[in-house]
C-alpha positions as CSV (number, residue, x, y, z in Angstrom):
1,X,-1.7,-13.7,23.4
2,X,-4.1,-15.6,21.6
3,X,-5.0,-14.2,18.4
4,X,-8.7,-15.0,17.4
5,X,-8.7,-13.6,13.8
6,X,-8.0,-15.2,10.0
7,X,-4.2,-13.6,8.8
8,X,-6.2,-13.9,5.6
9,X,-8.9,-11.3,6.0
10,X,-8.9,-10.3,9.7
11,X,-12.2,-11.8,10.4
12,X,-13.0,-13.4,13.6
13,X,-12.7,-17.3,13.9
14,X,-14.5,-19.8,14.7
15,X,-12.1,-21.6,16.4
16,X,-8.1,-20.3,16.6
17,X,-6.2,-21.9,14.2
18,X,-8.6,-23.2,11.7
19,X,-9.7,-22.4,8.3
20,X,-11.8,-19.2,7.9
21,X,-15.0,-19.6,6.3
22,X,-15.1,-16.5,5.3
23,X,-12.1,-16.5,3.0
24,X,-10.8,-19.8,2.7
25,X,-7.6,-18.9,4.3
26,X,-5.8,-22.0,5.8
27,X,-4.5,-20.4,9.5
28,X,-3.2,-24.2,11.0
29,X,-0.5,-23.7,8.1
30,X,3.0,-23.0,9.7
31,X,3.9,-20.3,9.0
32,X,0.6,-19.6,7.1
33,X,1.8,-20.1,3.4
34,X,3.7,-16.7,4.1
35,X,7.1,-16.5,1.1
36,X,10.5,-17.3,3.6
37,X,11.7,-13.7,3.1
38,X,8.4,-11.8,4.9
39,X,7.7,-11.8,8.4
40,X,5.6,-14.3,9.9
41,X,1.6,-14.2,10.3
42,X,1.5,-13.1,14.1
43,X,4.2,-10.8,14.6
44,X,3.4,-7.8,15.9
45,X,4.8,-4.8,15.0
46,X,5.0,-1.5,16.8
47,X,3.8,-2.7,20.0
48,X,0.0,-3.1,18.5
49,X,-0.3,-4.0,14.5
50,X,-0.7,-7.7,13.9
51,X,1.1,-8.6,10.9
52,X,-1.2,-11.4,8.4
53,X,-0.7,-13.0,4.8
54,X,1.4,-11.0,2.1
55,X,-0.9,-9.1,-0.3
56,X,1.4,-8.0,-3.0
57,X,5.5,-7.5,-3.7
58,X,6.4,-4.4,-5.3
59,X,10.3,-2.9,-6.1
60,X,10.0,-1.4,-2.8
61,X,8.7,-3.3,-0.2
62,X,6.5,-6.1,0.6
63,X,2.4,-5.4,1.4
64,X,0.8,-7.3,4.1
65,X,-2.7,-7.1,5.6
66,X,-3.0,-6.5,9.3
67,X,-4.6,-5.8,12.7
68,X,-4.3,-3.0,14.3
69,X,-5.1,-4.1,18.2
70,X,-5.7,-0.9,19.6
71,X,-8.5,0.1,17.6
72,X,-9.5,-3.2,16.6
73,X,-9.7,-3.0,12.9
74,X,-7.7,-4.3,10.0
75,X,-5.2,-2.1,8.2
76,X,-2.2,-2.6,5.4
77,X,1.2,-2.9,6.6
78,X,3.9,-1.6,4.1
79,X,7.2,-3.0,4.8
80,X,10.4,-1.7,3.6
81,X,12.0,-4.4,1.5
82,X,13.9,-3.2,-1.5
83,X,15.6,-5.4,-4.2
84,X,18.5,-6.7,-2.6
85,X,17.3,-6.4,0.9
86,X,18.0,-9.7,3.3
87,X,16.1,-10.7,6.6
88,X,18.5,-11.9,9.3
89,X,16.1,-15.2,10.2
90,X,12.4,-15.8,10.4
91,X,13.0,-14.9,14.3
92,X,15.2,-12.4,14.0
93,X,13.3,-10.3,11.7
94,X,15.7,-7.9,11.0
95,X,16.2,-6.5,7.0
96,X,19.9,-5.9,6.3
97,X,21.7,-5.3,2.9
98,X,25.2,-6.4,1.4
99,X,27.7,-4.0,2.1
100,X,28.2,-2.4,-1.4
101,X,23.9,-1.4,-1.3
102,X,23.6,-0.7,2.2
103,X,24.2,3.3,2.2
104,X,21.7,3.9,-1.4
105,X,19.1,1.5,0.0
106,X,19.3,3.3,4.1
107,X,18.8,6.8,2.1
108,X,16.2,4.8,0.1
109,X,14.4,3.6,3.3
110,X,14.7,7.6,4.7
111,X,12.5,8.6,1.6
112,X,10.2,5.9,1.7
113,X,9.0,7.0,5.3
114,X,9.4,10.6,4.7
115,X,7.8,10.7,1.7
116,X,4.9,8.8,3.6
117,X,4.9,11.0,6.6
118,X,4.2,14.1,4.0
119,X,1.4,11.8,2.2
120,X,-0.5,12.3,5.4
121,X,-1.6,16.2,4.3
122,X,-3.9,14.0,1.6
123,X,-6.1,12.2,4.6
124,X,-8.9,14.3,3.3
125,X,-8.8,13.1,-0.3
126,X,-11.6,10.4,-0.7
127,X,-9.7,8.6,-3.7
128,X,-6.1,8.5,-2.0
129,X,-5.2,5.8,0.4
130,X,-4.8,7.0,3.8
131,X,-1.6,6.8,5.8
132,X,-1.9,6.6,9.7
133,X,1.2,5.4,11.1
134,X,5.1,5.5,9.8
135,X,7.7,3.9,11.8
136,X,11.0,2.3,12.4
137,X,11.5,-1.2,13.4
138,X,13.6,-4.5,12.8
139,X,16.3,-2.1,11.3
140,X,13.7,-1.0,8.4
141,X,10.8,1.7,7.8
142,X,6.8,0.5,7.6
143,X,3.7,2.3,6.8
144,X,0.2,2.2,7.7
145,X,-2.8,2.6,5.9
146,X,-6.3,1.8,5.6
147,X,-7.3,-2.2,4.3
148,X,-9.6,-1.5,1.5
149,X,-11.6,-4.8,0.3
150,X,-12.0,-5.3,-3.4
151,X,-9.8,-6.0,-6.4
152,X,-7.1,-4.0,-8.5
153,X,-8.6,-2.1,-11.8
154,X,-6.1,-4.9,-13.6
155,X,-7.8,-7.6,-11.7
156,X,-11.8,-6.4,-12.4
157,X,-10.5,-5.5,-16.2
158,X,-9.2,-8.8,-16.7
159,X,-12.4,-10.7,-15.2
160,X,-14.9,-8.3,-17.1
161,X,-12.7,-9.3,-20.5
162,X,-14.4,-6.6,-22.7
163,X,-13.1,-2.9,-22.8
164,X,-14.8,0.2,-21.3
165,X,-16.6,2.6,-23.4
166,X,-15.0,6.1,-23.0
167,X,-18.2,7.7,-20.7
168,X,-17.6,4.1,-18.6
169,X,-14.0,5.1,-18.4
170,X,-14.8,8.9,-17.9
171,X,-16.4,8.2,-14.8
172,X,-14.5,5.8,-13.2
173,X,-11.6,7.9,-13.3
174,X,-12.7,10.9,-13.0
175,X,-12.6,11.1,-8.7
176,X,-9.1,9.8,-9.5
177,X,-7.8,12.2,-11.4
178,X,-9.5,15.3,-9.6
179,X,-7.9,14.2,-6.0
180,X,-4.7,13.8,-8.1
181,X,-4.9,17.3,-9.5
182,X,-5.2,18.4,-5.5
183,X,-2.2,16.1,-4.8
184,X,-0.3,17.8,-7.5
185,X,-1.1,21.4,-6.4
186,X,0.3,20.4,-3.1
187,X,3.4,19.2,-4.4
188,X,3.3,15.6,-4.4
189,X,3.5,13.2,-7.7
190,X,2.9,9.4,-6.9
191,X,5.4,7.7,-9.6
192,X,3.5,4.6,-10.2
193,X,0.5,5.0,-11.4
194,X,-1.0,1.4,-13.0
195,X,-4.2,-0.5,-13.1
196,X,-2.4,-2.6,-10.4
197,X,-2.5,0.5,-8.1
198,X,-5.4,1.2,-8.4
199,X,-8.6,-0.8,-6.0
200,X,-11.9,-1.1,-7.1
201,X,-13.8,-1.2,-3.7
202,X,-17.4,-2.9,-4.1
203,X,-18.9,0.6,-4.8
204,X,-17.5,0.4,-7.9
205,X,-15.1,3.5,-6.4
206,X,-11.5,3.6,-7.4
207,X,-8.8,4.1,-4.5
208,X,-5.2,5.2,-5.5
209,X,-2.5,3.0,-3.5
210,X,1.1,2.8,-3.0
211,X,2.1,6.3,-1.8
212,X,5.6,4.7,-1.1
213,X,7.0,6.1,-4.2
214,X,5.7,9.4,-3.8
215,X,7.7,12.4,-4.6
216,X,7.5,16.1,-3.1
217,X,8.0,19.1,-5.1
218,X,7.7,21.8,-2.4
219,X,4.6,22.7,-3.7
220,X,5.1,23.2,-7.4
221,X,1.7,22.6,-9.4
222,X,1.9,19.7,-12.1
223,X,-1.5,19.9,-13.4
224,X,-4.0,21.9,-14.7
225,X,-7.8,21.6,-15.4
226,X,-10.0,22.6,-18.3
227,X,-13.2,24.3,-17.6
228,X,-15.6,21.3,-18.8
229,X,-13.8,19.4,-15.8
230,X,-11.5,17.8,-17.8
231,X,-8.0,17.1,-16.6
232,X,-5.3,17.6,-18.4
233,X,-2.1,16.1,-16.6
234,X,0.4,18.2,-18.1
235,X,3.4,17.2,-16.1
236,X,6.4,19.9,-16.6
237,X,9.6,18.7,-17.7
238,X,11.5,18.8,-14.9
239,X,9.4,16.0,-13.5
240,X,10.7,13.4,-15.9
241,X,14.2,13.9,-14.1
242,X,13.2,13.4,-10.4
């Protein structure tokens, strides 16, 4: 199959192969600038996601954007890669661990999809990332979710270089911080909360990512809100230990 797209950005092409002109990406590289350890631009994953260019590398997997070919739009895949975590060969594809990590990082990769399979109850939340698809393949565990353009809060911070005034801040983060009181009152914490984990679409909106690390509580409420709107994330002290 032909694919007629930039692993960049997910555009179309002018021409297979080439450089977009839409991002810059370079797609006659082999294997498209990708690191050795992640999977190739072009594999496909599941039968339908197209896998493109790494976005980010976090303690728990690696972030990459893709394609999903059944509904022909992009997405971002999440792939199960861990500290310590090995990839068989570049066709292979298979992770695999050293034989003193394997069992902690298997139970590791059973929370990471579980946890994402339960992250599914916050599809109505407008400032959560949505998941759409958890699976199991090339003996690890990958999530979808939606491709949001834009930049991290870090990123946008560091280009504006000058602080925000506390109404600026107030409203930036307040849709933030109410969806997270709803994710709270359903039992879920998210764990890693940063600037870095945060995307600034070009709205201006903030989006919460990386519901990998999620945590459920079976329910328990972590939050509470004043009655000017204010939230006041009061997290019990139980939480500290999970």
């Amino acid at each position: 199959m032909e694919f007629k797209r930039c692993y960049g950005c997910m555009r179309k092409l002018d021409s297979p192969g080439g450089v977009c002109a839409h991002c810059g990406y370079d797609n006659t590289a082999d294997p498209a600038g990708q690191p050795n350890h992640a999977l190739p631009c072009g594999t496909i994953l599941n039968g339908r996601y197209v896998v493109g260019k790494v976005l980010g590398q976090g303690g728990f997997g690696i972030t990459y954007i893709g394609y999903n070919l059944s509904l022909e739009m992009p997405v971002c895949i999440k792939e199960y890669f861990p500290s310590g975590a090995m990839r068989s060969s570049r066709e292979n594809r298979s992770v695999y661990w050293s034989s003193g990590d394997a069992e902690l990082l298997h139970r590791g990769r059973e929370s990471f999809i579980t946890e994402a399979r339960k992250a599914v109850r916050l599809n109505d939340l407008d400032s959560i990332v949505k998941v759409w698809d958890v699976f199991y393949e090339n003996e690890t565990a990958y999530i979808i979710m939606n491709y949001l353009e834009g930049e991290s809060l870090k990123q946008w911070l560091v280009r504006r270089n000058m602080p925000l005034d506390e109404k600026s801040c107030f409203e930036l983060l307040e849709p933030v911080m109410r969806d997270l009181r709803e994710v709270h009152e359903r039992g879920i914490i998210h764990r890693d909360i940063k600037p870095d984990n945060l995307m600034r679409t070009p709205e201006g909106k903030l989006i919460l990512l990386d519901l990998g690390a999620a945590k459920d509580l079976s329910g328990r409420s972590l939050t509470r809100v004043y009655r000017d709107g204010r939230i006041d994330c009061e997290v019990k002290r139980h939480v500290g230990h999970q």
